[in-house]
PDBQT receptor file of N, H, CA, C and O in Angstrom, charges set to zero:
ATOM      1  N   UNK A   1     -92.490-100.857 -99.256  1.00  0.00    +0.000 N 
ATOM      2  CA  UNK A   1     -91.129-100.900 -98.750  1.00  0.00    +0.000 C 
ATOM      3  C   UNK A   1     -90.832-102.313 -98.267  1.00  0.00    +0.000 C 
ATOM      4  O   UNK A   1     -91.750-102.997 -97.815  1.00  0.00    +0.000 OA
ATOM      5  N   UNK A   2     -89.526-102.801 -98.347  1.00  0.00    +0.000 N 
ATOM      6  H   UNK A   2     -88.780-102.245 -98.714  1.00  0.00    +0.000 HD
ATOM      7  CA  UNK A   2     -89.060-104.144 -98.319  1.00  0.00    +0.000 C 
ATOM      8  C   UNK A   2     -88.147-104.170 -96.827  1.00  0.00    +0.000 C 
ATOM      9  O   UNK A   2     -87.452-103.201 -96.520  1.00  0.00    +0.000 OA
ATOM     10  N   UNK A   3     -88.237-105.304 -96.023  1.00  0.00    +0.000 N 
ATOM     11  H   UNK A   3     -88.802-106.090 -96.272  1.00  0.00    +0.000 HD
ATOM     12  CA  UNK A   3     -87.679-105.160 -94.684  1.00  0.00    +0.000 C 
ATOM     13  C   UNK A   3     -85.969-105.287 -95.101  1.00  0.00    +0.000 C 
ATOM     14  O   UNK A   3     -85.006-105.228 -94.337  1.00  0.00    +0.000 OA
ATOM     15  N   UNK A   4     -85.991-105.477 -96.576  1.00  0.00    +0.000 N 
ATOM     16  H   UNK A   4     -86.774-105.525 -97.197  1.00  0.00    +0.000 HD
ATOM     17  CA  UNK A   4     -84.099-105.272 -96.129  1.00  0.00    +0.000 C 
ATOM     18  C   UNK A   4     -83.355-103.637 -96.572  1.00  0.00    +0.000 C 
ATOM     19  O   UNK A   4     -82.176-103.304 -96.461  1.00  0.00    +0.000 OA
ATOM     20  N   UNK A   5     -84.657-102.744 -97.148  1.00  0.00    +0.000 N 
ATOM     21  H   UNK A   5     -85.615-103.015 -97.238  1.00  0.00    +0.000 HD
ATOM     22  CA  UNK A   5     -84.685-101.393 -97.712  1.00  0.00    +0.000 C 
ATOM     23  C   UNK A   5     -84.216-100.502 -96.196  1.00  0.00    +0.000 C 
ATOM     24  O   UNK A   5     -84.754-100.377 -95.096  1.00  0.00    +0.000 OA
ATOM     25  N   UNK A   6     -82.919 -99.983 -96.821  1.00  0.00    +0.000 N 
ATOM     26  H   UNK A   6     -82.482-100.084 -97.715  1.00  0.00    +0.000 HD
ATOM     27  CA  UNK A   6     -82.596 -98.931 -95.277  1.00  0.00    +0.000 C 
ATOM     28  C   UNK A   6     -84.107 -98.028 -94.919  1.00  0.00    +0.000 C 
ATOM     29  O   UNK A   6     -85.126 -97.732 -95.543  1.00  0.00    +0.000 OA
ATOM     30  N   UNK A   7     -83.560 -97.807 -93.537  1.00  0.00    +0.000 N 
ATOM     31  H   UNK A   7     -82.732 -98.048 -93.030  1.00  0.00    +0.000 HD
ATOM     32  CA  UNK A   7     -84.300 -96.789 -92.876  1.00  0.00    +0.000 C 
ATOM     33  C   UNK A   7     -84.282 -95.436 -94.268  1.00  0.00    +0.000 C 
ATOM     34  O   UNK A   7     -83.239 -95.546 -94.914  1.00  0.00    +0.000 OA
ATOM     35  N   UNK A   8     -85.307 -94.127 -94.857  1.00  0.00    +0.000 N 
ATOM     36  H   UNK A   8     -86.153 -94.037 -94.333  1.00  0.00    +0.000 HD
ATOM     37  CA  UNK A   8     -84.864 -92.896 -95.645  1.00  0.00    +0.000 C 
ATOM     38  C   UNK A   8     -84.014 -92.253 -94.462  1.00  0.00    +0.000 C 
ATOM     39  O   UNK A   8     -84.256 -92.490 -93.278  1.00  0.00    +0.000 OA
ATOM     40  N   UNK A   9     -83.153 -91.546 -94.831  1.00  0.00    +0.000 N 
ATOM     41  H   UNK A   9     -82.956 -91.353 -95.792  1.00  0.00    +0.000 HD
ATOM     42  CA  UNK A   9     -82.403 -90.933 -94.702  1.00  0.00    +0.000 C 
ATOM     43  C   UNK A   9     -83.462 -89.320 -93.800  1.00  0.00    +0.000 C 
ATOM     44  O   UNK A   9     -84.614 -88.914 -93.955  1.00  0.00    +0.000 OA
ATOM     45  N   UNK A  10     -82.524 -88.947 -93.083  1.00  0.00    +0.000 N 
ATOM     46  H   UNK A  10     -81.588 -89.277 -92.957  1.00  0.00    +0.000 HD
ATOM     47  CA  UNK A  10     -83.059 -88.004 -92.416  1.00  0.00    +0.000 C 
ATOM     48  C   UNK A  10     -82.924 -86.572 -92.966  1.00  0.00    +0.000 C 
ATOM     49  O   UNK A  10     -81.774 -86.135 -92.915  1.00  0.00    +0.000 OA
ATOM     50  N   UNK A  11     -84.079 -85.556 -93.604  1.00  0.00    +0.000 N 
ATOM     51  H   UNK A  11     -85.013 -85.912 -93.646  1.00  0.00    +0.000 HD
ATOM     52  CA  UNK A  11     -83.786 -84.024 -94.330  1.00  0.00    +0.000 C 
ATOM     53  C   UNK A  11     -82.337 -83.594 -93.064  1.00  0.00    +0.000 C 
ATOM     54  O   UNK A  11     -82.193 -84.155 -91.978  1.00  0.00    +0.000 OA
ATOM     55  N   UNK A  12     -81.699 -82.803 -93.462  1.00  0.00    +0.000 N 
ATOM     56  H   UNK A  12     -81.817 -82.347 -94.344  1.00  0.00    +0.000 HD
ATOM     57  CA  UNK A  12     -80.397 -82.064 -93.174  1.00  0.00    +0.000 C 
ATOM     58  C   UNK A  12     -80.905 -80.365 -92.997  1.00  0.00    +0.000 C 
ATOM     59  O   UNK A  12     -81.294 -79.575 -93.856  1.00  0.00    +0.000 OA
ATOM     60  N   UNK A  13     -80.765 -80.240 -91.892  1.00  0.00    +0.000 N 
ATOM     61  H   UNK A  13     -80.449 -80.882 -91.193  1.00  0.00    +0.000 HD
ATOM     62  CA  UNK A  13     -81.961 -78.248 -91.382  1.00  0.00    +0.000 C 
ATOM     63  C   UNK A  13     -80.876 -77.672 -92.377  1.00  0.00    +0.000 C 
ATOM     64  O   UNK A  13     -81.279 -77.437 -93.516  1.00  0.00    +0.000 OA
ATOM     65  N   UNK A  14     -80.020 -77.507 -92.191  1.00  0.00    +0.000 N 
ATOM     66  H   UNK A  14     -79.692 -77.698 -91.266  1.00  0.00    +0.000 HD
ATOM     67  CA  UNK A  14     -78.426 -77.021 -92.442  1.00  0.00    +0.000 C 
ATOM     68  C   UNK A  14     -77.679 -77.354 -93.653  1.00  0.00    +0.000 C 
ATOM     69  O   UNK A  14     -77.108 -78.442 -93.718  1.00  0.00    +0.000 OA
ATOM     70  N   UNK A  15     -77.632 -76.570 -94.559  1.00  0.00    +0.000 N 
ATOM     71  H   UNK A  15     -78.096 -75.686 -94.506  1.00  0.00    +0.000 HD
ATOM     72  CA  UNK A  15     -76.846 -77.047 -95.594  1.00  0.00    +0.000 C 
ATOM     73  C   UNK A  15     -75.061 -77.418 -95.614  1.00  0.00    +0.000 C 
ATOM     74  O   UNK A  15     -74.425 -76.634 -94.909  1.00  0.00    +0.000 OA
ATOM     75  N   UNK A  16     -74.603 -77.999 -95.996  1.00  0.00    +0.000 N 
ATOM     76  H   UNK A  16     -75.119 -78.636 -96.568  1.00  0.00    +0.000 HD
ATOM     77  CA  UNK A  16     -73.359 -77.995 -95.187  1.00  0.00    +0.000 C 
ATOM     78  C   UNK A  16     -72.362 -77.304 -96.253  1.00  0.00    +0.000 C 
ATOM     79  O   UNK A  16     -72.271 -77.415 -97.475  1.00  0.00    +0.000 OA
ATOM     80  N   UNK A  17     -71.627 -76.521 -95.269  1.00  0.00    +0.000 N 
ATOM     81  H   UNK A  17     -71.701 -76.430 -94.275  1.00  0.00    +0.000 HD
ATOM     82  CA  UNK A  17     -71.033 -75.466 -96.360  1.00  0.00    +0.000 C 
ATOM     83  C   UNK A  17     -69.310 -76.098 -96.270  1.00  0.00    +0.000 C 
ATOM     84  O   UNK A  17     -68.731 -76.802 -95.443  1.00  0.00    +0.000 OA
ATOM     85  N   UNK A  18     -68.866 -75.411 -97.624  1.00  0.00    +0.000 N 
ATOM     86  H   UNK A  18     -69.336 -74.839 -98.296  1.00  0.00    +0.000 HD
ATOM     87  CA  UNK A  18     -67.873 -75.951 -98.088  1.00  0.00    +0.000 C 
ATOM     88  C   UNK A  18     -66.976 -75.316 -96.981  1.00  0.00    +0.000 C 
ATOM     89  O   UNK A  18     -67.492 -74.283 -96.554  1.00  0.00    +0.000 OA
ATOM     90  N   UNK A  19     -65.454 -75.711 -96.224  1.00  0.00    +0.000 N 
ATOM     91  H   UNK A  19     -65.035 -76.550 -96.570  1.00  0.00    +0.000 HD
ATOM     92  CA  UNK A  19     -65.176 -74.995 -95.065  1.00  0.00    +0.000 C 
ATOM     93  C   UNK A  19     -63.288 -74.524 -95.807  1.00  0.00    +0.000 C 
ATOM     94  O   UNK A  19     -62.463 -73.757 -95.310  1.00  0.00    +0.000 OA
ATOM     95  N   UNK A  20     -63.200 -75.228 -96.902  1.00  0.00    +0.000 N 
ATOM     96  H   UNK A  20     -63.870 -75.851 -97.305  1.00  0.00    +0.000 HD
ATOM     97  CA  UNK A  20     -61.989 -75.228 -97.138  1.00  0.00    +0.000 C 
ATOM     98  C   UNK A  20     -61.439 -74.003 -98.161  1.00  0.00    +0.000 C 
ATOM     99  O   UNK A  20     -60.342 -73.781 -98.672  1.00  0.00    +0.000 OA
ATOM    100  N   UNK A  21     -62.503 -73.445 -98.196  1.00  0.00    +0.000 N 
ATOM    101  H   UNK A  21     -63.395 -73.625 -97.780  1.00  0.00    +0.000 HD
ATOM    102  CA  UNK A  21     -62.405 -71.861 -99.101  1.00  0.00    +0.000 C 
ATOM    103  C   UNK A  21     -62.515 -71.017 -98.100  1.00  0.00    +0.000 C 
ATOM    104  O   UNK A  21     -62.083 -69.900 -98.384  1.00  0.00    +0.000 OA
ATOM    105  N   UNK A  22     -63.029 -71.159 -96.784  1.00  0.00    +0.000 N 
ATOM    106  H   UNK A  22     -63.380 -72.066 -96.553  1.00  0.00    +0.000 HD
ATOM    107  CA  UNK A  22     -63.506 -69.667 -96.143  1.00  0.00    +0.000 C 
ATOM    108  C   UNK A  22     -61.909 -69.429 -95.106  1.00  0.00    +0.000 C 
ATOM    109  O   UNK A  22     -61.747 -70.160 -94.128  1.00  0.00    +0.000 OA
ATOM    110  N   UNK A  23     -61.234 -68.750 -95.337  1.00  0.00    +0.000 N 
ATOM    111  H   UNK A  23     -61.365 -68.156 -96.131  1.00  0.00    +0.000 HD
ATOM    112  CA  UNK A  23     -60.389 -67.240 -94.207  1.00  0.00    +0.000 C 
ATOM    113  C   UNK A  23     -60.570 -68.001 -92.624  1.00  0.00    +0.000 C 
ATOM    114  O   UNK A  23     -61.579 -68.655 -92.361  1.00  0.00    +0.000 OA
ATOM    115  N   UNK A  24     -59.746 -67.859 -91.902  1.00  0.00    +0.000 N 
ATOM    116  H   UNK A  24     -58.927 -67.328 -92.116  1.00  0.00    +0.000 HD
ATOM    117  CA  UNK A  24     -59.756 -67.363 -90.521  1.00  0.00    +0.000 C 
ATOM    118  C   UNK A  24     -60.894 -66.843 -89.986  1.00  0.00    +0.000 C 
ATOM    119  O   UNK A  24     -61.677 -67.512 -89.311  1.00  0.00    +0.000 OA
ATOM    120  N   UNK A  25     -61.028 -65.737 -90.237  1.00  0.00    +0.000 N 
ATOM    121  H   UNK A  25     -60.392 -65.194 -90.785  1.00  0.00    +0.000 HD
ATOM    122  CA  UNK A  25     -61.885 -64.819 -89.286  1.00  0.00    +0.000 C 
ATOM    123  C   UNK A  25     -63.654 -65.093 -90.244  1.00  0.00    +0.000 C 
ATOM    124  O   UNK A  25     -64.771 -64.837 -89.796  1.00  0.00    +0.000 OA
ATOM    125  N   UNK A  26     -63.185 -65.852 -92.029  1.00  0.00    +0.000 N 
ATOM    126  H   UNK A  26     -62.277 -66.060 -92.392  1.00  0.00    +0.000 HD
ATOM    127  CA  UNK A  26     -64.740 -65.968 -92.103  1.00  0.00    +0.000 C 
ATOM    128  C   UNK A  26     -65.427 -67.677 -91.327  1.00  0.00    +0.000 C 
ATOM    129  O   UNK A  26     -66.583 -68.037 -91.107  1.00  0.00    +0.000 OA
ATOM    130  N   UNK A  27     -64.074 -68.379 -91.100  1.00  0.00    +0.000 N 
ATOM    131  H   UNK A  27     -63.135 -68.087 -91.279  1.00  0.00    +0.000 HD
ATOM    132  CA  UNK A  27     -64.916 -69.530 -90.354  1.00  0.00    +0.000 C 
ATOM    133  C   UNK A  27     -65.350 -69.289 -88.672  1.00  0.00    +0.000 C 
ATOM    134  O   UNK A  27     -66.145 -70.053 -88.125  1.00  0.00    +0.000 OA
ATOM    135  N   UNK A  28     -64.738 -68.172 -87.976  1.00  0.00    +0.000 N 
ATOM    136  H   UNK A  28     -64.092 -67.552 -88.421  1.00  0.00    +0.000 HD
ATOM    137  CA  UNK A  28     -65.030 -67.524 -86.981  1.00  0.00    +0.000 C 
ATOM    138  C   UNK A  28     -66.338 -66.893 -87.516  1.00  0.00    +0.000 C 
ATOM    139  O   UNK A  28     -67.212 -67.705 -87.212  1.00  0.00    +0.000 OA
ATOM    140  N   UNK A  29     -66.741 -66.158 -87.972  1.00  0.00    +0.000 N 
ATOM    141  H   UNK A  29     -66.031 -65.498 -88.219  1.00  0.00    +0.000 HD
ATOM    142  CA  UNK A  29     -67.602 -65.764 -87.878  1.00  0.00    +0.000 C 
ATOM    143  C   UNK A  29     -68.830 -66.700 -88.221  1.00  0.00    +0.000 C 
ATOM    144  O   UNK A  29     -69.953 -66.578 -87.730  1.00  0.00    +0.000 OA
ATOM    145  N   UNK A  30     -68.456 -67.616 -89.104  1.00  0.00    +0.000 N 
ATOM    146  H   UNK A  30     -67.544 -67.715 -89.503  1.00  0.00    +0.000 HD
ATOM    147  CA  UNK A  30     -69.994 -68.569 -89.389  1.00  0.00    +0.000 C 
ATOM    148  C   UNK A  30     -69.396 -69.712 -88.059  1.00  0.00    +0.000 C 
ATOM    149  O   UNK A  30     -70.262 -70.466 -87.616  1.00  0.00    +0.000 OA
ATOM    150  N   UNK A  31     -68.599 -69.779 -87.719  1.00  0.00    +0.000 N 
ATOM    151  H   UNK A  31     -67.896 -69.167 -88.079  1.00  0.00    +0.000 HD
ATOM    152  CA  UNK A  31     -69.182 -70.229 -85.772  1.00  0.00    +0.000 C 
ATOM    153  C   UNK A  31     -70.101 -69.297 -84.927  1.00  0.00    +0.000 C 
ATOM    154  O   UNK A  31     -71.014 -69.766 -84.247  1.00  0.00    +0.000 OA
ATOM    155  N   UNK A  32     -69.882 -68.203 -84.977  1.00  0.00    +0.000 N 
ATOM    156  H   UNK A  32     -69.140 -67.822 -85.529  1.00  0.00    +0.000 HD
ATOM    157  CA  UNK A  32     -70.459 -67.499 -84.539  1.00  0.00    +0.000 C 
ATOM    158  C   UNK A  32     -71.980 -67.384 -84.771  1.00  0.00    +0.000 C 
ATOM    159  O   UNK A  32     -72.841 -67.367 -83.892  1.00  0.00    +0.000 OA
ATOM    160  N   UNK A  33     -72.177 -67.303 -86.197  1.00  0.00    +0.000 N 
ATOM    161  H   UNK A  33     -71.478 -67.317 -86.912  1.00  0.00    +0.000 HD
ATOM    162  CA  UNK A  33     -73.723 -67.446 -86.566  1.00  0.00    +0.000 C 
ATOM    163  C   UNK A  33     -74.436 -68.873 -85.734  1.00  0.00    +0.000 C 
ATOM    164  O   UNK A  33     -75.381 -68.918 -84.946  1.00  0.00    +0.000 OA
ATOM    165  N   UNK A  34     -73.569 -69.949 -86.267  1.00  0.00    +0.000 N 
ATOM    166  H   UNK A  34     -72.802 -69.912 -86.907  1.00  0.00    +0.000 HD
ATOM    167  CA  UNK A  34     -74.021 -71.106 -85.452  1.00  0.00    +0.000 C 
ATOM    168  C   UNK A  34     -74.322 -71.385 -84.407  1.00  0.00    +0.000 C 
ATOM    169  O   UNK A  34     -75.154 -72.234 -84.088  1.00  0.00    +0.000 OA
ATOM    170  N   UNK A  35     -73.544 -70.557 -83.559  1.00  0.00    +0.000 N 
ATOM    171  H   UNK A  35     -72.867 -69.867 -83.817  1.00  0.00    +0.000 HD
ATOM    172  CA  UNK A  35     -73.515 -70.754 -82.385  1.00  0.00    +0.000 C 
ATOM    173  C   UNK A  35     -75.082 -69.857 -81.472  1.00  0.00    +0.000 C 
ATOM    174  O   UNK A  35     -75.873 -70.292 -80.635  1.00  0.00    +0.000 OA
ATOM    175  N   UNK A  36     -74.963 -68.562 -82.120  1.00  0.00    +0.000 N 
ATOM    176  H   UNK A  36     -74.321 -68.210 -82.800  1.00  0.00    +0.000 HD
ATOM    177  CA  UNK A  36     -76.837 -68.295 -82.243  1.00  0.00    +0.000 C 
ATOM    178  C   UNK A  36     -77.700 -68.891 -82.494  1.00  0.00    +0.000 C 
ATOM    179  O   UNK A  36     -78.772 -68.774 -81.901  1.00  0.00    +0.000 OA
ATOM    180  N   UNK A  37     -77.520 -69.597 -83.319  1.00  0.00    +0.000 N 
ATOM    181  H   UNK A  37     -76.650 -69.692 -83.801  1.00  0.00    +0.000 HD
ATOM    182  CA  UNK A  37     -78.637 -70.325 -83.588  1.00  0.00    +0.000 C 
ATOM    183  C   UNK A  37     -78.792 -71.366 -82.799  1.00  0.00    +0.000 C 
ATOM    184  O   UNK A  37     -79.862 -71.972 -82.826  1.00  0.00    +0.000 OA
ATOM    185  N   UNK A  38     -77.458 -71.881 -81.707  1.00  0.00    +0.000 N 
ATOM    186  H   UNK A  38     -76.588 -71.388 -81.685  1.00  0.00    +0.000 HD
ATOM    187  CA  UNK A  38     -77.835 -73.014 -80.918  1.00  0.00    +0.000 C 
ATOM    188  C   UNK A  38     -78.469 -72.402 -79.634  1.00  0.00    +0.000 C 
ATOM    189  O   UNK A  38     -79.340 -72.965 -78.970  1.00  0.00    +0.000 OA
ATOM    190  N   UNK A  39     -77.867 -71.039 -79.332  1.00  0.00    +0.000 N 
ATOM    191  H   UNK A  39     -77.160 -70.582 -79.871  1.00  0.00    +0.000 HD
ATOM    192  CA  UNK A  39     -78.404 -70.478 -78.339  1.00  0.00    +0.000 C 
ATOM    193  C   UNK A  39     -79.701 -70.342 -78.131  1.00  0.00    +0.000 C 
ATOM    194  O   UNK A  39     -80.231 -70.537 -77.038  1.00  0.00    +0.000 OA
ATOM    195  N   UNK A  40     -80.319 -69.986 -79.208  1.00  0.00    +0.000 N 
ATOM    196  H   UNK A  40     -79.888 -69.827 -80.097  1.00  0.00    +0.000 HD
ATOM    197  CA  UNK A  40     -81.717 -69.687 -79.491  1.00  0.00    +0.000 C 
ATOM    198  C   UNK A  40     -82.621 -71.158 -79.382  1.00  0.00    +0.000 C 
ATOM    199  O   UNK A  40     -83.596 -71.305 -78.646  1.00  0.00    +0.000 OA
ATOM    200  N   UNK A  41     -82.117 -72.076 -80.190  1.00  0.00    +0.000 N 
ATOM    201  H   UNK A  41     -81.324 -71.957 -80.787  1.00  0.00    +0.000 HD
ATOM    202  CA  UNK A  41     -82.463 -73.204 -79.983  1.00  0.00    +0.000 C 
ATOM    203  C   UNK A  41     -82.910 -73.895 -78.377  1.00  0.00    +0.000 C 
ATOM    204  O   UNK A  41     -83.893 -74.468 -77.908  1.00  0.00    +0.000 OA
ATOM    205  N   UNK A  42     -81.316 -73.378 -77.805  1.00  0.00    +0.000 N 
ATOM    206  H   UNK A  42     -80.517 -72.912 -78.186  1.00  0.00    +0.000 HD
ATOM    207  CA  UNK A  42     -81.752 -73.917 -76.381  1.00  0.00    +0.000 C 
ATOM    208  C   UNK A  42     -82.677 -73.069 -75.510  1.00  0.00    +0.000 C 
ATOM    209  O   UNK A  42     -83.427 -73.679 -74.748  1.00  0.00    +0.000 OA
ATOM    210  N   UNK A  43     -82.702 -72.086 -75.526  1.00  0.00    +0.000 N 
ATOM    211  H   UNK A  43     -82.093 -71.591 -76.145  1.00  0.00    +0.000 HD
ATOM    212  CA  UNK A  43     -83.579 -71.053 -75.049  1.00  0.00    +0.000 C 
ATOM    213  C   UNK A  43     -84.952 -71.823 -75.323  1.00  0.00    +0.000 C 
ATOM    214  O   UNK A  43     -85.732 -72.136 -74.424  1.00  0.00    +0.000 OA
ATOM    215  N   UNK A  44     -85.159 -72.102 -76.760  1.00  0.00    +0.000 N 
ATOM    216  H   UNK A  44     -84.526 -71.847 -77.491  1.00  0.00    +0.000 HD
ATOM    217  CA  UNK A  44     -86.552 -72.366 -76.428  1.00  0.00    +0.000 C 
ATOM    218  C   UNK A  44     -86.624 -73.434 -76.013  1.00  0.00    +0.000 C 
ATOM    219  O   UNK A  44     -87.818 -73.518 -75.729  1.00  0.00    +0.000 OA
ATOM    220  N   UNK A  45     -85.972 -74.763 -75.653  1.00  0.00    +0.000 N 
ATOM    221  H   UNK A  45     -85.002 -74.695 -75.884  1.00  0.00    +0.000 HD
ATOM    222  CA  UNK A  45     -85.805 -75.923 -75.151  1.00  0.00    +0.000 C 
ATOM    223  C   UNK A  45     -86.252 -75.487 -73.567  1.00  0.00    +0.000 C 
ATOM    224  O   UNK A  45     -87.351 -75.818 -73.123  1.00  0.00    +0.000 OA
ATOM    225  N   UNK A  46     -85.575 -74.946 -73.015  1.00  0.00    +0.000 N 
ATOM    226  H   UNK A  46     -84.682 -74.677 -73.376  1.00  0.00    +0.000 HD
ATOM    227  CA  UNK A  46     -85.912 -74.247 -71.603  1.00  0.00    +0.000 C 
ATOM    228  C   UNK A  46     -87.255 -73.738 -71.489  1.00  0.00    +0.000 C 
ATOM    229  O   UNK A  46     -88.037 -74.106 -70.613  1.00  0.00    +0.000 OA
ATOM    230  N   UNK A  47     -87.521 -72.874 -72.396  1.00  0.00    +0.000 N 
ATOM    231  H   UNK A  47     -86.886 -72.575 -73.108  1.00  0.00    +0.000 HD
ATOM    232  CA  UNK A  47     -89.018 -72.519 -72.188  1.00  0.00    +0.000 C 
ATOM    233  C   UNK A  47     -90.177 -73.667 -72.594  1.00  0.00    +0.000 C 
ATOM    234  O   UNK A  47     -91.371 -73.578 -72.306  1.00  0.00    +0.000 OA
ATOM    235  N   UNK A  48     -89.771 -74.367 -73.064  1.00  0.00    +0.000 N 
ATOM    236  H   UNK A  48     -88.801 -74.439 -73.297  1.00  0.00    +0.000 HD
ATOM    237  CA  UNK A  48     -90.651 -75.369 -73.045  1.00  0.00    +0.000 C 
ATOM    238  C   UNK A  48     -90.904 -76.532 -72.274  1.00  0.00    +0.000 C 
ATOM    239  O   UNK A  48     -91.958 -77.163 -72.197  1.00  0.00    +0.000 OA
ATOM    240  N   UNK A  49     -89.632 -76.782 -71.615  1.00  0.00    +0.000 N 
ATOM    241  H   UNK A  49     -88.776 -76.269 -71.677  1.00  0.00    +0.000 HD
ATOM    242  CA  UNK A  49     -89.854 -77.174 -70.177  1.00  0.00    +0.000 C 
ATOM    243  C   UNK A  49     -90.028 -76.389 -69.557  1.00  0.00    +0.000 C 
ATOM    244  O   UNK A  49     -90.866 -76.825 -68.768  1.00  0.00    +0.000 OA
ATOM    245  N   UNK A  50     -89.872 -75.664 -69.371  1.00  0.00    +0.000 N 
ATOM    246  H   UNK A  50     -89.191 -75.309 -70.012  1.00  0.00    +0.000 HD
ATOM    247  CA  UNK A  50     -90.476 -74.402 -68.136  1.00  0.00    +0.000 C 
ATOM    248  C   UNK A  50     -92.317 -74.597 -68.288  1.00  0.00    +0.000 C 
ATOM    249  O   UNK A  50     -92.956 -74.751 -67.248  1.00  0.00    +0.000 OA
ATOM    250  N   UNK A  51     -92.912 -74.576 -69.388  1.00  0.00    +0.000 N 
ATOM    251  H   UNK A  51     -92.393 -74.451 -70.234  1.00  0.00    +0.000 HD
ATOM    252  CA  UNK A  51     -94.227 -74.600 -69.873  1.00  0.00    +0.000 C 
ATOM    253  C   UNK A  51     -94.744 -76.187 -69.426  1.00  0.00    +0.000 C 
ATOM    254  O   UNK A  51     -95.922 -76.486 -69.229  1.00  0.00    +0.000 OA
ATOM    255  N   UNK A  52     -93.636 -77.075 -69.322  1.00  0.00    +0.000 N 
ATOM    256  H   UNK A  52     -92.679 -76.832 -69.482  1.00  0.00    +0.000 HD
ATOM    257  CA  UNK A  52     -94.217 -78.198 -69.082  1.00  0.00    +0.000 C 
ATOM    258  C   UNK A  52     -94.255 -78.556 -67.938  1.00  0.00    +0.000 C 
ATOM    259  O   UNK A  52     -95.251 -79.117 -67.481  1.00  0.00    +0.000 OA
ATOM    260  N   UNK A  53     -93.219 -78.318 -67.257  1.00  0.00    +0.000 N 
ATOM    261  H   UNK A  53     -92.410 -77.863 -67.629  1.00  0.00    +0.000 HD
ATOM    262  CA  UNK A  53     -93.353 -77.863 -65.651  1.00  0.00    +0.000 C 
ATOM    263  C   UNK A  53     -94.089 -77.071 -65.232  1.00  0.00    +0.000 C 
ATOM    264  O   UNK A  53     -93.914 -77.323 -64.040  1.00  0.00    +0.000 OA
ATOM    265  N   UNK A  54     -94.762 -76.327 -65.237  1.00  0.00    +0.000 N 
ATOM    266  H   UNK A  54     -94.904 -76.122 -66.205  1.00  0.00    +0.000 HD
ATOM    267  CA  UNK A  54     -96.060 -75.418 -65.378  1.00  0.00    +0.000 C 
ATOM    268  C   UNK A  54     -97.302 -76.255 -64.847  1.00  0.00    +0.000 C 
ATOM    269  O   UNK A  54     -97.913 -76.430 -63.793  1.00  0.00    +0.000 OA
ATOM    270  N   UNK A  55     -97.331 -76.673 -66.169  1.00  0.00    +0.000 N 
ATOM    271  H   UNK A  55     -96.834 -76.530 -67.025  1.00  0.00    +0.000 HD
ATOM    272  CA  UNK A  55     -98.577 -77.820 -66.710  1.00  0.00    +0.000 C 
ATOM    273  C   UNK A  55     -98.379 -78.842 -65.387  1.00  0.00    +0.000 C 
ATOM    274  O   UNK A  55     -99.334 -78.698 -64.624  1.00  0.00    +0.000 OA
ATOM    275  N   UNK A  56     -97.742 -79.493 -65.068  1.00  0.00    +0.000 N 
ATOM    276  H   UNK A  56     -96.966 -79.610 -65.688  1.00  0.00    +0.000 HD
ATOM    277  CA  UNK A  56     -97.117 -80.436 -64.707  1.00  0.00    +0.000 C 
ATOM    278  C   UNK A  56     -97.938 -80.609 -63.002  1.00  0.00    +0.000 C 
ATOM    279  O   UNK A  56     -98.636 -81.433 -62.410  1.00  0.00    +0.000 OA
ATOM    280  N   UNK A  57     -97.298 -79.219 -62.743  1.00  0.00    +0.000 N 
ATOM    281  H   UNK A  57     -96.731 -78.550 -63.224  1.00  0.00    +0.000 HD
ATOM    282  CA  UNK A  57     -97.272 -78.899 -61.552  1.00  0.00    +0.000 C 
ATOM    283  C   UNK A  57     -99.390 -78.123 -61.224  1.00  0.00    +0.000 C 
ATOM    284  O   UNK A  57    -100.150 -78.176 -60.258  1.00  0.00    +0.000 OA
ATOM    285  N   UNK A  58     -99.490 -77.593 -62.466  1.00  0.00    +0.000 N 
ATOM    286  H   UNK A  58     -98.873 -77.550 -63.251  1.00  0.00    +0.000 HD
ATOM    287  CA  UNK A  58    -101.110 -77.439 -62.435  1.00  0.00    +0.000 C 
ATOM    288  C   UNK A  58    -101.866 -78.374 -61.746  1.00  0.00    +0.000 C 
ATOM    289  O   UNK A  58    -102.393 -78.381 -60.634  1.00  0.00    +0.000 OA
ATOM    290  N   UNK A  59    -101.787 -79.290 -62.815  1.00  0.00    +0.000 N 
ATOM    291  H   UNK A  59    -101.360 -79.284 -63.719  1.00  0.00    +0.000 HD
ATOM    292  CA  UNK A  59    -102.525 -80.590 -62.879  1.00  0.00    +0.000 C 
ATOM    293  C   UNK A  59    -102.022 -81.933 -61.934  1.00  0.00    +0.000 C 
ATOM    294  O   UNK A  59    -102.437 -83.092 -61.973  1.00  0.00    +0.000 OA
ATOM    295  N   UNK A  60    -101.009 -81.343 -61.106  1.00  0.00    +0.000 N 
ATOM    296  H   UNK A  60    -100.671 -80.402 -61.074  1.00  0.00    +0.000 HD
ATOM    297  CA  UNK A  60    -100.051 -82.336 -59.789  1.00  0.00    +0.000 C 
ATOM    298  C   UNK A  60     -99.518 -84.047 -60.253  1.00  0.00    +0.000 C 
ATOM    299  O   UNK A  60     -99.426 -85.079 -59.589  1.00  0.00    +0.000 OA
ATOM    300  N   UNK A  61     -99.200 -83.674 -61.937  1.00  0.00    +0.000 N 
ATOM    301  H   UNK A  61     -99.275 -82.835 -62.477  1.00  0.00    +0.000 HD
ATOM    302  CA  UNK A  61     -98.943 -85.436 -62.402  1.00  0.00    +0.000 C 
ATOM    303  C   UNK A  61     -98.128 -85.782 -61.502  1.00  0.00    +0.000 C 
ATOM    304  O   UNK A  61     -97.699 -86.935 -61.467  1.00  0.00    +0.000 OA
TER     305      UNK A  61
């Protein structure tokens, strides 16, 4: 690789869906999916600080 070669590009989790075909109530609802999935996301964000605070507090860093 050459220092003037961009950074690769970062994989995409999420495919990105076309938004200009879907209804009212179907772009409501794939917010909705999304929005689970951020929930869930943060949930485990929390528990994993919670786990590191744990640790943290074990071992008195």
């Amino acid at each position: 690789m050459f220092e003037d070669d961009p950074p690769p590009a970062k994989p995409r989790r999420l495919a990105e869906l076309r938004l200009d075909g879907l209804g009212v109530a179907e772009l409501a609802a794939y917010v909705a999916e999304l929005q689970g999935e951020i929930d869930r996301a943060e949930a485990e964000i929390a528990r994993k600080r919670d786990h590191r605070g744990a640790a943290d507090a074990l071992f008195r860093r």
